[in-house]
PyMOL Python script that loads the backbone (N, CA, C, O; Angstrom):
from pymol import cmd

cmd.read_pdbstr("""\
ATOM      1  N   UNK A   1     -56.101  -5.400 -15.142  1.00  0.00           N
ATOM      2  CA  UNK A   1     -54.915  -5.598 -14.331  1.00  0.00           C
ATOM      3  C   UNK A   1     -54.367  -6.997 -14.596  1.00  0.00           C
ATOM      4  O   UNK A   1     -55.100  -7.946 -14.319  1.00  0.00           O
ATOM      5  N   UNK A   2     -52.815  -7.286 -15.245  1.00  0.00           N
ATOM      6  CA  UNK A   2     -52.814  -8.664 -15.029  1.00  0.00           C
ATOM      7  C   UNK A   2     -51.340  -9.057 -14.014  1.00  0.00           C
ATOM      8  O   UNK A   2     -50.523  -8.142 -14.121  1.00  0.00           O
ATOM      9  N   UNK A   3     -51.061  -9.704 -13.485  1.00  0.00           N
ATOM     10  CA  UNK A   3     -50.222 -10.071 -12.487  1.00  0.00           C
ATOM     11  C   UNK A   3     -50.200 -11.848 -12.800  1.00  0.00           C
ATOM     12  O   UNK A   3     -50.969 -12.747 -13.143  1.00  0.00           O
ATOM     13  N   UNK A   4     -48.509 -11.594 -12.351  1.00  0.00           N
ATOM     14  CA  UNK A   4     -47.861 -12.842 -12.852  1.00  0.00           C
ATOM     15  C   UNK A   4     -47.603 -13.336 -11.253  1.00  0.00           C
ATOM     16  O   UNK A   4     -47.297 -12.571 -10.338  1.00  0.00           O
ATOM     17  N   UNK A   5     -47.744 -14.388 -11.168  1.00  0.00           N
ATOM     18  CA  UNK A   5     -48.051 -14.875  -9.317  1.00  0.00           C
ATOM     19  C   UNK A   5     -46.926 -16.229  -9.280  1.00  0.00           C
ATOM     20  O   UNK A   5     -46.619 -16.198 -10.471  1.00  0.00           O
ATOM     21  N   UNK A   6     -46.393 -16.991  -8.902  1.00  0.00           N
ATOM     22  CA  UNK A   6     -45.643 -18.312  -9.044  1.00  0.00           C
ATOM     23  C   UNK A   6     -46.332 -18.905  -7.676  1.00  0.00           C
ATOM     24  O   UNK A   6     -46.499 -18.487  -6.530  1.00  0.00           O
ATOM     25  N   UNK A   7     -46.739 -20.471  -8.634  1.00  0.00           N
ATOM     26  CA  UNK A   7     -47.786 -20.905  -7.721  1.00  0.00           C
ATOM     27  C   UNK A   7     -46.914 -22.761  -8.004  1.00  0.00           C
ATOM     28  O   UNK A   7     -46.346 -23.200  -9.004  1.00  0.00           O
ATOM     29  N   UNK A   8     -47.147 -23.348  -6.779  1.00  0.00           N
ATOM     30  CA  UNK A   8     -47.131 -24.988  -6.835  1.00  0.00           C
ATOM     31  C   UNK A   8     -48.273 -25.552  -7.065  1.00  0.00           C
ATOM     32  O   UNK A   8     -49.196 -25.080  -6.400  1.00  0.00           O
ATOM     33  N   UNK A   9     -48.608 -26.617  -7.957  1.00  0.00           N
ATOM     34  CA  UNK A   9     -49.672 -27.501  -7.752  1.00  0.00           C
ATOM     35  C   UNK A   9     -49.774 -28.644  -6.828  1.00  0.00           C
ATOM     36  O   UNK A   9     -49.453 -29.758  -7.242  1.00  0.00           O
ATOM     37  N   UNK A  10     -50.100 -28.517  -5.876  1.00  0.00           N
ATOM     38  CA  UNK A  10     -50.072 -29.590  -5.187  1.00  0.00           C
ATOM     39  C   UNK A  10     -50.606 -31.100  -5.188  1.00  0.00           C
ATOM     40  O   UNK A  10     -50.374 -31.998  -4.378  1.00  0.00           O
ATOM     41  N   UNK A  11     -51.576 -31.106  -6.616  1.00  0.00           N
ATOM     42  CA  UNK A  11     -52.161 -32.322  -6.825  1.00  0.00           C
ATOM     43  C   UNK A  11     -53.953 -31.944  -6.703  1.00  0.00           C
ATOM     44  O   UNK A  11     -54.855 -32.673  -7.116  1.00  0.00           O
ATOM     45  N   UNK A  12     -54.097 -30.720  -6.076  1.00  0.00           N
ATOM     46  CA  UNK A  12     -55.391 -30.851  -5.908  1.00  0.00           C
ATOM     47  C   UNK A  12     -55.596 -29.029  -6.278  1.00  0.00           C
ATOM     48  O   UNK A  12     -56.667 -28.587  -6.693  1.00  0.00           O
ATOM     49  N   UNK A  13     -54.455 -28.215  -6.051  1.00  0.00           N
ATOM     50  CA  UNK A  13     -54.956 -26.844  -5.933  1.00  0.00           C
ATOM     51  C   UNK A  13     -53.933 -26.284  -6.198  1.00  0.00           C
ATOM     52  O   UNK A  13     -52.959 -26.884  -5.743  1.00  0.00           O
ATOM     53  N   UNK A  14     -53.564 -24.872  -7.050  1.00  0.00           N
ATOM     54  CA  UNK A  14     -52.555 -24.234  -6.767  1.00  0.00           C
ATOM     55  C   UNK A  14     -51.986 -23.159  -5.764  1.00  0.00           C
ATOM     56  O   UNK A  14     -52.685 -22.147  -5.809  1.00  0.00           O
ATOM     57  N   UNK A  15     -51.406 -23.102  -5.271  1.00  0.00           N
ATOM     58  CA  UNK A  15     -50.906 -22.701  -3.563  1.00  0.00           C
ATOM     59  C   UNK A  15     -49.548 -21.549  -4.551  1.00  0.00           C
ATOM     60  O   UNK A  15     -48.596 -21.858  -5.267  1.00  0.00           O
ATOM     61  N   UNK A  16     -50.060 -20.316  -4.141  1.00  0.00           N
ATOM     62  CA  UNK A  16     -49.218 -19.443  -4.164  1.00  0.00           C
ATOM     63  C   UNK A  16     -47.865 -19.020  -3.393  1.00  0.00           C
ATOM     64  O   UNK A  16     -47.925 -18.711  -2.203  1.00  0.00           O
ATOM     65  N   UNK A  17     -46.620 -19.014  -4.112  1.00  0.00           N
ATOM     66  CA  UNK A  17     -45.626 -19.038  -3.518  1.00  0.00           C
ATOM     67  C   UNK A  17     -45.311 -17.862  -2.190  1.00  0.00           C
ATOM     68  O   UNK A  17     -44.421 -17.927  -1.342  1.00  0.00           O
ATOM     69  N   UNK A  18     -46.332 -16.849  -2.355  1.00  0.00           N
ATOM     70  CA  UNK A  18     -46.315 -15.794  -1.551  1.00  0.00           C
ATOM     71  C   UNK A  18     -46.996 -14.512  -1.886  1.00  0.00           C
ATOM     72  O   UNK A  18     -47.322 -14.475  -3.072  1.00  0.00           O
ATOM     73  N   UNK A  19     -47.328 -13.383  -1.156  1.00  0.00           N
ATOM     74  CA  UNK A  19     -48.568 -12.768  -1.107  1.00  0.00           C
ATOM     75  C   UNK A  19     -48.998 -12.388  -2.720  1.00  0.00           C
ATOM     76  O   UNK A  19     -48.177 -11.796  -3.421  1.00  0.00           O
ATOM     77  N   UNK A  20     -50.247 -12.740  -3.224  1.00  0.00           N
ATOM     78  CA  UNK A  20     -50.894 -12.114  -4.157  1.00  0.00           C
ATOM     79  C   UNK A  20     -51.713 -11.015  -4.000  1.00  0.00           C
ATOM     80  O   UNK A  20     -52.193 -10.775  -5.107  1.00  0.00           O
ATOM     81  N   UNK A  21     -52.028 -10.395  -3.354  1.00  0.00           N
ATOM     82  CA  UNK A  21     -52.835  -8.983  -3.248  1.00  0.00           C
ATOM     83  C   UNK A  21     -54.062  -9.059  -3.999  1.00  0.00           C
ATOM     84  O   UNK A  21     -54.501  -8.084  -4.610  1.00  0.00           O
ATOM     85  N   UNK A  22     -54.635 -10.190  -3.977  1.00  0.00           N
ATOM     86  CA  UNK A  22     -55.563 -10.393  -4.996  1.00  0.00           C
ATOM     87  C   UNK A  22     -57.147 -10.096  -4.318  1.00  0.00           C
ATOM     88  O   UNK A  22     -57.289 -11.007  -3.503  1.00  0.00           O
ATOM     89  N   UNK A  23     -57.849  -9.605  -4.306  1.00  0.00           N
ATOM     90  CA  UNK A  23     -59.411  -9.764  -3.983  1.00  0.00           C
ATOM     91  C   UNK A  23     -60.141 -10.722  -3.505  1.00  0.00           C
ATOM     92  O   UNK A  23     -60.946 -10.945  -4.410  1.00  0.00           O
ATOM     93  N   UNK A  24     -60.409 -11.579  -2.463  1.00  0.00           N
ATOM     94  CA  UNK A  24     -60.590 -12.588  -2.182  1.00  0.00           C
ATOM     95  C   UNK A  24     -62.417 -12.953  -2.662  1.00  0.00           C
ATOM     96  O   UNK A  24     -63.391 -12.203  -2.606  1.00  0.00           O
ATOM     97  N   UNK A  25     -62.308 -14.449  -3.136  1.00  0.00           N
ATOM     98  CA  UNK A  25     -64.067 -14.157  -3.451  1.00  0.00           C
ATOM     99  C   UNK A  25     -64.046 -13.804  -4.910  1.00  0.00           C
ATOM    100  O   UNK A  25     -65.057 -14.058  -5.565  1.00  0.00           O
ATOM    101  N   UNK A  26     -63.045 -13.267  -5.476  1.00  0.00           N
ATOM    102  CA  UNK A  26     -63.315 -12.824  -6.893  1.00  0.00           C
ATOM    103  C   UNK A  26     -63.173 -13.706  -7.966  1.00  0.00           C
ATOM    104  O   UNK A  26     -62.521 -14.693  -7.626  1.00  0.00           O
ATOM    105  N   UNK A  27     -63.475 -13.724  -8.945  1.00  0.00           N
ATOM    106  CA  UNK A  27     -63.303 -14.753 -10.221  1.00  0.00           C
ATOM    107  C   UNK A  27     -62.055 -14.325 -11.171  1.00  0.00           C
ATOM    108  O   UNK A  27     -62.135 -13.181 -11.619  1.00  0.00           O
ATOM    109  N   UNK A  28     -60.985 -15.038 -11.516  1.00  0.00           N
ATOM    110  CA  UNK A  28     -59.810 -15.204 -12.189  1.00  0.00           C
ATOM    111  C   UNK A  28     -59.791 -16.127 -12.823  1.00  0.00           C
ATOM    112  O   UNK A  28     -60.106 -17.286 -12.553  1.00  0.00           O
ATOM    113  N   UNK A  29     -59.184 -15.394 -14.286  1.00  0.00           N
ATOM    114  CA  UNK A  29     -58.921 -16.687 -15.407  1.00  0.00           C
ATOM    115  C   UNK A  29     -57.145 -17.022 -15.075  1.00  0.00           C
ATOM    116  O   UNK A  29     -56.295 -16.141 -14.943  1.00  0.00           O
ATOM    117  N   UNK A  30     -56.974 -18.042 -15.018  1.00  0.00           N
ATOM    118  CA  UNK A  30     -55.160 -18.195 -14.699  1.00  0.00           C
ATOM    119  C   UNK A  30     -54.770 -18.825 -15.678  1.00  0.00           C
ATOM    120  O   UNK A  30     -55.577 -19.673 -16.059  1.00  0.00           O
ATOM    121  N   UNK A  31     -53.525 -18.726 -16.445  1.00  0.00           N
ATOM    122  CA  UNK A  31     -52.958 -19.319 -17.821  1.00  0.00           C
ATOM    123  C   UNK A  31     -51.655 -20.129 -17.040  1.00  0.00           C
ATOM    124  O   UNK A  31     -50.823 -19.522 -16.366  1.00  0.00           O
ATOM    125  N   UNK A  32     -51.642 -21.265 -17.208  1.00  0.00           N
ATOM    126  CA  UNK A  32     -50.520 -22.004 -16.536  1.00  0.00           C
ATOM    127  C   UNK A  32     -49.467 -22.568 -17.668  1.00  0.00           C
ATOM    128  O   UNK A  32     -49.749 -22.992 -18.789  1.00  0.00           O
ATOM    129  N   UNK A  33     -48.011 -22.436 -16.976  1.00  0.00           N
ATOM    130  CA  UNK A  33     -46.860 -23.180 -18.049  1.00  0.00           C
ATOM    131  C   UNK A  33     -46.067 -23.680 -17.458  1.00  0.00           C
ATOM    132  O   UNK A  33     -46.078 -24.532 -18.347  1.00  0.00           O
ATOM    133  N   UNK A  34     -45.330 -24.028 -16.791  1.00  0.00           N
ATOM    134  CA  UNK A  34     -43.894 -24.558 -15.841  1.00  0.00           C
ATOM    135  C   UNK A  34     -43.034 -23.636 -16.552  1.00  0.00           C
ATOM    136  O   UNK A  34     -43.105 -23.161 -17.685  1.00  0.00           O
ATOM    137  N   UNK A  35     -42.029 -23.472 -15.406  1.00  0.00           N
ATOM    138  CA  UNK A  35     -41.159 -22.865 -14.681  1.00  0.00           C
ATOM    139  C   UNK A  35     -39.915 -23.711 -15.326  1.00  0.00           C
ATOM    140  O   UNK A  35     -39.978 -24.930 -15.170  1.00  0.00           O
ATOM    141  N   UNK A  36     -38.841 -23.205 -16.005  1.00  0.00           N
ATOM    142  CA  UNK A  36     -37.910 -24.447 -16.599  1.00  0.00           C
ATOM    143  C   UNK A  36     -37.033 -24.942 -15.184  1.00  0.00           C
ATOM    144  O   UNK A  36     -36.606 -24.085 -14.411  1.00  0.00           O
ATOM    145  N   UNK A  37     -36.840 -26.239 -14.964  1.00  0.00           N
ATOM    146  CA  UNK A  37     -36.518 -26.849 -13.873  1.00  0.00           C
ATOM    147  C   UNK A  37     -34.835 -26.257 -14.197  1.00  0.00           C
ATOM    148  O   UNK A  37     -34.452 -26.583 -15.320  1.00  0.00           O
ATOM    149  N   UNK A  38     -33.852 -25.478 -13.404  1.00  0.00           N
ATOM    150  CA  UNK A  38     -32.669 -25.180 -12.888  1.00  0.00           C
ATOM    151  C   UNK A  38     -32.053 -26.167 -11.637  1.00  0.00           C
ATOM    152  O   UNK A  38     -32.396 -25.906 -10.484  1.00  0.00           O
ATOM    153  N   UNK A  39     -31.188 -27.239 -11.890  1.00  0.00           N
ATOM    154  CA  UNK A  39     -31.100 -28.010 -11.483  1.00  0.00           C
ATOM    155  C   UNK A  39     -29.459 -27.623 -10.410  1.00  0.00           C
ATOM    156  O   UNK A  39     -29.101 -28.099  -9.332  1.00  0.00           O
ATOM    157  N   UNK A  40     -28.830 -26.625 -11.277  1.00  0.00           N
ATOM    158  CA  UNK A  40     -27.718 -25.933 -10.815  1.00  0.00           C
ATOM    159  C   UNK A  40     -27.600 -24.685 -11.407  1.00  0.00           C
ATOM    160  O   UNK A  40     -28.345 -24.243 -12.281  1.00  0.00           O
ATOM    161  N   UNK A  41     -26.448 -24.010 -10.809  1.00  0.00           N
ATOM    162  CA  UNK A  41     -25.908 -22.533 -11.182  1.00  0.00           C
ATOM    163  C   UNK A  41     -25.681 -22.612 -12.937  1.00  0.00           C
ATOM    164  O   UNK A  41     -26.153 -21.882 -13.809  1.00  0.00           O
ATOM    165  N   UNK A  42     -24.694 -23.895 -13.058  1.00  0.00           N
ATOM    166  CA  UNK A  42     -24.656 -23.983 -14.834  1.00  0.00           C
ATOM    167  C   UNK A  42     -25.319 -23.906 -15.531  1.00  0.00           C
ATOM    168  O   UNK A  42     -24.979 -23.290 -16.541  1.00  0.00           O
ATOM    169  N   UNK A  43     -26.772 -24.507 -15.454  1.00  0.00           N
ATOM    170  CA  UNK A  43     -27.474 -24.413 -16.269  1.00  0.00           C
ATOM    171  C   UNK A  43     -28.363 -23.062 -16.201  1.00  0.00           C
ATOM    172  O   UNK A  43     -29.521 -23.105 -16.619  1.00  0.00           O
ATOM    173  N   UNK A  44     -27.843 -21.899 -15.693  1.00  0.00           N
ATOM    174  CA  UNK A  44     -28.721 -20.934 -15.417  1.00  0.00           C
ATOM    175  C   UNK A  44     -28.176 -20.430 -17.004  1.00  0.00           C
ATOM    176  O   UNK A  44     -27.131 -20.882 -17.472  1.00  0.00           O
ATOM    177  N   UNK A  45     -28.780 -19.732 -17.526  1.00  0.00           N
ATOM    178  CA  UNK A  45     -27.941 -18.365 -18.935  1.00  0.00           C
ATOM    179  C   UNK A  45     -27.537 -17.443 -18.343  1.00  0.00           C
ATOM    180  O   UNK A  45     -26.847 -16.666 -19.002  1.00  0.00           O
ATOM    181  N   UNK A  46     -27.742 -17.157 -17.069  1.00  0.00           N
ATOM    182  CA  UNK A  46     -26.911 -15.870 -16.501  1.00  0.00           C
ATOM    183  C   UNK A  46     -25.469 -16.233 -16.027  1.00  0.00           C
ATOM    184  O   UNK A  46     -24.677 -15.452 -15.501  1.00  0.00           O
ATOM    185  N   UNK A  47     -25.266 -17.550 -16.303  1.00  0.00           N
ATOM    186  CA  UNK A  47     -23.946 -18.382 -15.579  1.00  0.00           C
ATOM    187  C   UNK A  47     -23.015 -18.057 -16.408  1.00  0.00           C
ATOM    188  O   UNK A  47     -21.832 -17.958 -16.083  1.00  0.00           O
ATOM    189  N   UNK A  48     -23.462 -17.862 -17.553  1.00  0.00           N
ATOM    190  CA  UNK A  48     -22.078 -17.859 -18.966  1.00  0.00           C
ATOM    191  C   UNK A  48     -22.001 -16.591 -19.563  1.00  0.00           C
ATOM    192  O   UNK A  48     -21.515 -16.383 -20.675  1.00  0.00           O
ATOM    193  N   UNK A  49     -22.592 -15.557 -18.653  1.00  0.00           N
ATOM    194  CA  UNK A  49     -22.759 -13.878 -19.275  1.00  0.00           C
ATOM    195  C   UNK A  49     -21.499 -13.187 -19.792  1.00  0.00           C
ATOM    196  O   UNK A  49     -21.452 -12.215 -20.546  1.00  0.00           O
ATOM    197  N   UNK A  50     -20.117 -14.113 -19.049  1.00  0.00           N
ATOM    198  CA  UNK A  50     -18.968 -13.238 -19.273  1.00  0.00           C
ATOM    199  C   UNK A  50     -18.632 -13.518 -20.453  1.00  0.00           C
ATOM    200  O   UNK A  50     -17.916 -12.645 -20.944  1.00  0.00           O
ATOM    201  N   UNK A  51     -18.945 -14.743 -21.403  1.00  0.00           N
ATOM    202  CA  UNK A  51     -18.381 -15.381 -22.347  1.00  0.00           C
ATOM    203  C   UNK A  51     -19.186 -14.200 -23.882  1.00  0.00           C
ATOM    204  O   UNK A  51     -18.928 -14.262 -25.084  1.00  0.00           O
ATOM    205  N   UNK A  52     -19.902 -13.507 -23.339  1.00  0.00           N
ATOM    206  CA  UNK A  52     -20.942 -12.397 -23.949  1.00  0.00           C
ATOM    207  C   UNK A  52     -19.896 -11.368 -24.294  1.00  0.00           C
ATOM    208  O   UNK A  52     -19.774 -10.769 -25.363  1.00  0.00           O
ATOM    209  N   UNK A  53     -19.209 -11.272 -23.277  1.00  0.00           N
ATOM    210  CA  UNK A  53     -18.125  -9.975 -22.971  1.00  0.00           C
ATOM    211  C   UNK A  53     -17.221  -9.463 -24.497  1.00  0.00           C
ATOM    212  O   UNK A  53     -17.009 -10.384 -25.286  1.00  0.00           O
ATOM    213  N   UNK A  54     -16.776  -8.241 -24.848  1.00  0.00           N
ATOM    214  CA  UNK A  54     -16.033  -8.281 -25.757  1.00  0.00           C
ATOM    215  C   UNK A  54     -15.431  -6.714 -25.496  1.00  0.00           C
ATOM    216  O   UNK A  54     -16.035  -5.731 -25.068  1.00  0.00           O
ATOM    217  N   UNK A  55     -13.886  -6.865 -25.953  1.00  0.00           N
ATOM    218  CA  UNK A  55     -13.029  -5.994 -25.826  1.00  0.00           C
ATOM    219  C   UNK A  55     -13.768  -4.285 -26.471  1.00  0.00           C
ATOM    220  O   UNK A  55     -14.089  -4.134 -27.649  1.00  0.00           O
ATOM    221  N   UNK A  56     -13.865  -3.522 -25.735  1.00  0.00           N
ATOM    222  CA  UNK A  56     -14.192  -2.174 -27.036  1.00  0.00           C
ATOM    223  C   UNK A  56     -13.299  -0.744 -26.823  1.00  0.00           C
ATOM    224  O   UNK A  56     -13.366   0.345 -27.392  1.00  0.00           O
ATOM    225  N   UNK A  57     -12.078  -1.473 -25.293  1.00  0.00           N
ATOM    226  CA  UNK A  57     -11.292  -0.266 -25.738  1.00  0.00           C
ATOM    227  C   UNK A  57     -11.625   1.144 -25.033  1.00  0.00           C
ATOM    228  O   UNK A  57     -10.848   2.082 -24.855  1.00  0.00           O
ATOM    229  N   UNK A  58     -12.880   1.055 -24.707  1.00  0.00           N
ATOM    230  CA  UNK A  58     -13.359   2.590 -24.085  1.00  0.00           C
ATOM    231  C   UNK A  58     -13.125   2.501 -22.556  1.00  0.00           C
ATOM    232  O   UNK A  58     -13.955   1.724 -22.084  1.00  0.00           O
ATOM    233  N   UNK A  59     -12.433   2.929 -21.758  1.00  0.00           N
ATOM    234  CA  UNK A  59     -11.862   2.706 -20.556  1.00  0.00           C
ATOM    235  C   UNK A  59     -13.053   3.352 -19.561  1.00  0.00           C
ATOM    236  O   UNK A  59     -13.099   2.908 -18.414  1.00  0.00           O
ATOM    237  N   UNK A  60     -13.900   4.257 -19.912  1.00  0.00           N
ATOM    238  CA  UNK A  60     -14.615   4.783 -19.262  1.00  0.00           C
ATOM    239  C   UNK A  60     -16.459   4.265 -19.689  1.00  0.00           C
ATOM    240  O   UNK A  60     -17.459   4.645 -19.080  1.00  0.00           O
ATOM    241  N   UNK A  61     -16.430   3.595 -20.546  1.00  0.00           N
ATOM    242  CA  UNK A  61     -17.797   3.071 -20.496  1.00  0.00           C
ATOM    243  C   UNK A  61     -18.999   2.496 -19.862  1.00  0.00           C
ATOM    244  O   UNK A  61     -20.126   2.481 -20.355  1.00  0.00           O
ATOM    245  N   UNK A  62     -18.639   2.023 -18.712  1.00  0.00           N
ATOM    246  CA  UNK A  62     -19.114   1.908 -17.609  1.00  0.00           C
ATOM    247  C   UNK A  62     -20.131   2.839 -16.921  1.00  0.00           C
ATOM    248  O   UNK A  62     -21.270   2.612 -16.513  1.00  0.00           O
ATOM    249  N   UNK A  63     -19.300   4.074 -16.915  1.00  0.00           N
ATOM    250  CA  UNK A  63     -20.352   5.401 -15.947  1.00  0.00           C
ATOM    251  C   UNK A  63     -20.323   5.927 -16.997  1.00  0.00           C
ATOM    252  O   UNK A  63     -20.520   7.074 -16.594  1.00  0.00           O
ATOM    253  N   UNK A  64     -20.184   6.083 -18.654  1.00  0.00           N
ATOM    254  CA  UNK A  64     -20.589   7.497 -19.282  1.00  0.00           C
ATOM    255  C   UNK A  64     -21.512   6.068 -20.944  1.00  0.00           C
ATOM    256  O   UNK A  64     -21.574   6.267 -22.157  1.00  0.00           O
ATOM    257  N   UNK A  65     -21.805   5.344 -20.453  1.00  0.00           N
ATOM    258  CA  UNK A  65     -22.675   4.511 -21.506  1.00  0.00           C
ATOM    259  C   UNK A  65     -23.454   5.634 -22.048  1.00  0.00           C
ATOM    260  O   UNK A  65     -23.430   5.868 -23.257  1.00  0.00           O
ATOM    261  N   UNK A  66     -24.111   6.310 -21.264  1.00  0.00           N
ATOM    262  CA  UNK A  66     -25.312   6.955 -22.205  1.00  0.00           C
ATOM    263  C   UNK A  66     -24.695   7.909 -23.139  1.00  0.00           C
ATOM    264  O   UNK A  66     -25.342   8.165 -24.154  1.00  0.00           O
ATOM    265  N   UNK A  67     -23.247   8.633 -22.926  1.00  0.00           N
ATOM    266  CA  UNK A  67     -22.797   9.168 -24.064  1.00  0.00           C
ATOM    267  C   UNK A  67     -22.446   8.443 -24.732  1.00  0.00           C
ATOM    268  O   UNK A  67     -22.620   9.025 -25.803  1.00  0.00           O
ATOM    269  N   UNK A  68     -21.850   7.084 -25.072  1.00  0.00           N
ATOM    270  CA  UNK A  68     -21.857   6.519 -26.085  1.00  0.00           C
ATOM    271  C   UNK A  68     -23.030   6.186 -26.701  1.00  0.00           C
ATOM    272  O   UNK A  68     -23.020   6.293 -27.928  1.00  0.00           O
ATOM    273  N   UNK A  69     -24.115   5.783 -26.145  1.00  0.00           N
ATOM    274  CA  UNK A  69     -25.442   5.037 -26.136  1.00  0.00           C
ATOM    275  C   UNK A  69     -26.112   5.764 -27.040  1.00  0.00           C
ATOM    276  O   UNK A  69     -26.630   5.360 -28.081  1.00  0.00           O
ATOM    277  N   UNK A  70     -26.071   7.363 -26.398  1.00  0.00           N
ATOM    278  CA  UNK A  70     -27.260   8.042 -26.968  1.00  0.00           C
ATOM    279  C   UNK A  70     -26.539   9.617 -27.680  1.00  0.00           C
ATOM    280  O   UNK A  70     -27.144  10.518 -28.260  1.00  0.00           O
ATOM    281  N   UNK A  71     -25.125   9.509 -27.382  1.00  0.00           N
ATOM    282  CA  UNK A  71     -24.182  10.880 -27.778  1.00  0.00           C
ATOM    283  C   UNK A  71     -24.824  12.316 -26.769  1.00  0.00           C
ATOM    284  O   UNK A  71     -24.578  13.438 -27.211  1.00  0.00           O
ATOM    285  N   UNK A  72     -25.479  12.216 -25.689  1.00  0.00           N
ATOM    286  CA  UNK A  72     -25.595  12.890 -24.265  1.00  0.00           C
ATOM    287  C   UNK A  72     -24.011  13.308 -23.871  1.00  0.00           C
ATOM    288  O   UNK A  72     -23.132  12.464 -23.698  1.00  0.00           O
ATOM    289  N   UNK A  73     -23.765  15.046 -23.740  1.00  0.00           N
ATOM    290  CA  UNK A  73     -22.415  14.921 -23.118  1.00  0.00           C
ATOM    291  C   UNK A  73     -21.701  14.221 -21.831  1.00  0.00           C
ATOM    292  O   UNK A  73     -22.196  14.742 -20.831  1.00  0.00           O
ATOM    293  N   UNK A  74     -21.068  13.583 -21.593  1.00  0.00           N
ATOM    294  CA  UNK A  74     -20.294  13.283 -20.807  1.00  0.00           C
ATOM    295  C   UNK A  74     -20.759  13.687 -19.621  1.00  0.00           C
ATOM    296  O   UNK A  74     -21.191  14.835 -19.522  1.00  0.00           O
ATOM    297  N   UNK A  75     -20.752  12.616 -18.258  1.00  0.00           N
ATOM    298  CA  UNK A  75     -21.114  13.934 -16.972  1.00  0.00           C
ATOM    299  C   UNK A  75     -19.734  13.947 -16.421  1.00  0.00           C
ATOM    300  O   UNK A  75     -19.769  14.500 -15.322  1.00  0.00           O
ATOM    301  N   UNK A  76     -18.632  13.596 -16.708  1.00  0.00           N
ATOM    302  CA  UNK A  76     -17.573  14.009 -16.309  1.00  0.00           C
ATOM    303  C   UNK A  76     -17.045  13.508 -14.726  1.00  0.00           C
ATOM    304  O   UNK A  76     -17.722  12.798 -13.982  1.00  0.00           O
ATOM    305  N   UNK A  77     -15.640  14.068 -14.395  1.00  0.00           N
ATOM    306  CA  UNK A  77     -15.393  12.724 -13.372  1.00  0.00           C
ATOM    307  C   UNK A  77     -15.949  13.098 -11.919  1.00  0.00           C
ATOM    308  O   UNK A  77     -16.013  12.304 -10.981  1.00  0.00           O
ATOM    309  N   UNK A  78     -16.472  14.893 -11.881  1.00  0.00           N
ATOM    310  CA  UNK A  78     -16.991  15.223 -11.024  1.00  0.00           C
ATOM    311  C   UNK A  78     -18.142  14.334 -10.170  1.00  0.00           C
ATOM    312  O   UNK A  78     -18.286  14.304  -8.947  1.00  0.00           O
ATOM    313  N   UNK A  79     -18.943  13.595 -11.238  1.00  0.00           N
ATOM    314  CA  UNK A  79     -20.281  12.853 -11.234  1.00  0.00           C
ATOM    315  C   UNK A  79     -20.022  11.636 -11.410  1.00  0.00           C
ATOM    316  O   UNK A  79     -20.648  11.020 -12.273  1.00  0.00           O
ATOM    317  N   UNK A  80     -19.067  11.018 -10.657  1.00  0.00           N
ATOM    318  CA  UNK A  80     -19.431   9.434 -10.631  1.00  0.00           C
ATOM    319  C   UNK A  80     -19.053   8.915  -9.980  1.00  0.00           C
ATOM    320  O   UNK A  80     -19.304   7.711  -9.928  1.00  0.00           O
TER     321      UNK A  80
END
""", "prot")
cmd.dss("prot")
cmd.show_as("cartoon", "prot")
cmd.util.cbc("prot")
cmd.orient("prot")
């Protein structure tokens, strides 16, 4: 089983940000890395997603992606 947990170090211990469901008493190996510091909304990559965006013309792509995606017929306007 492995589970990804977000924990603070406090200087002496790491203190879990909130419930781990973990086995108490049990032995765990933990692999530690930091968290990249987000200082604002800008520097997030989800901030500049629209700049991703590009014209394709298909007016209905939105609710029928998987027929383009995968060529699945259409579910038509009954279904959306």
């Amino acid at each position: 089983m492995t589970k990804t947990v977000k924990v603070v170090f406090d200087g002496s211990v790491f203190r879990p940000s909130g419930p781990v469901n973990l086995e108490a008493g049990k032995k765990y190996t933990v692999t530690v890395w930091p968290l990249p510091e987000v200082a604002d909304a800008e520097q997030d990559p989800a901030f500049d997603i629209a700049s991703l965006a590009i014209t394709t013309n298909i007016p209905d792509l939105s609710y029928e992606h998987d027929h383009y995606l995968h060529g699945i017929p259409k579910r038509g306007a009954h279904e959306r």
